[in-house]
N, C-alpha and C positions, 0 to 999 in steps of 0.2 A: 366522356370527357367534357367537362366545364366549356363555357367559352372563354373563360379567364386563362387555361391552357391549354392553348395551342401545341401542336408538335411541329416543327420540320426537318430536315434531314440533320442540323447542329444539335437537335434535343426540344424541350417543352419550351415553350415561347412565354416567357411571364407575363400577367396581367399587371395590369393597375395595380389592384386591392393586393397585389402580392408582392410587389414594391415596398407599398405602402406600409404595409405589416413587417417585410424586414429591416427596414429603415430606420421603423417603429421599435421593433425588439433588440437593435443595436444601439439605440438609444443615439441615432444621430438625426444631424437637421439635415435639410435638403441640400445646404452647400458645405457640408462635410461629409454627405455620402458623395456626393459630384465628386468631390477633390480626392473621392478615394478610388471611383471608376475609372477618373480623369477623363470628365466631361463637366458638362455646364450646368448652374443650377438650375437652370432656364430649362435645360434636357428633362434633367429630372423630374422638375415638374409641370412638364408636358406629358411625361412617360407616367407619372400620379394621376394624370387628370383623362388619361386613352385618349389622349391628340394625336399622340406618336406611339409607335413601340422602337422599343431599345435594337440596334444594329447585333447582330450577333456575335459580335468581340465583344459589345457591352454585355449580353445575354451571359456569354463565357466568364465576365467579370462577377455577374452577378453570381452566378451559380458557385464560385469561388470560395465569394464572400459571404453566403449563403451556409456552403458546405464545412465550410471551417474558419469563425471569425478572428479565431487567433491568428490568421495569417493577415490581417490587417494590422493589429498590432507590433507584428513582426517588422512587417515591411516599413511603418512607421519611425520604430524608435531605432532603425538600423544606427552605429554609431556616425559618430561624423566624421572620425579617421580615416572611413572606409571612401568617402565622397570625394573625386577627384578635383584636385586645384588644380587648376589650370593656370596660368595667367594670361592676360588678359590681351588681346592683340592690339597691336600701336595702329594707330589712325594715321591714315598715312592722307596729305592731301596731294592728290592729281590735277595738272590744269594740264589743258588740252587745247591748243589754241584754236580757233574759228575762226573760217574765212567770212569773208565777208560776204552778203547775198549777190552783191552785182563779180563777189570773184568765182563762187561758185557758177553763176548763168557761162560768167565767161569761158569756165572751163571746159562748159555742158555744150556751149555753142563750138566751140574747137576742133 
């Protein structure tokens, strides 16, 4: 086994160069595979460069997107009917009145 893959008990631990290559063959940049793992491009290309290696939910992400990149696509153009509206909650403002420091000492001393 390479040292570029790892195993441990989640599966084969991805290298760099093997990031690098599917990122590559999905023809995305570094902050549109982030926005697809949902992580940072900053991650990403930490994880390009063997500074860090990927958390194993991102590992589980990768292998996903790895395994079947139509399911990126999928999850993409979902419609927009489907996305729930909500509206939006009212701002409410709170005042709360405060004592004073010498009402407080007085209270404490009591």
């Amino acid at each position: 086994m390479s040292s570029d893959q790892r195993v441990t008990s989640w599966g084969p631990k991805v290298g760099a160069a093997r990031i690098v290559s599917l990122r590559q063959s999905l023809n995305m940049s570094q902050a549109v595979f982030a926005a697809t793992i949902n992580v940072s491009p900053k991650t990403v290309q930490s994880w390009e460069q063997g500074t860090r290696v990927p958390s194993d939910a991102a590992l589980r992400l990768i292998q996903v997107v790895a395994l079947d990149p139509a399911i990126v696509q999928q999850l993409f153009s979902a419609p927009a009917a489907r996305v729930s509206r909500r509206r939006p909650l009212k701002k409410v403002a709170v005042s709360v009145p405060r004592k004073s420091a010498c009402a407080r000492k007085r209270k404490l001393l009591a």
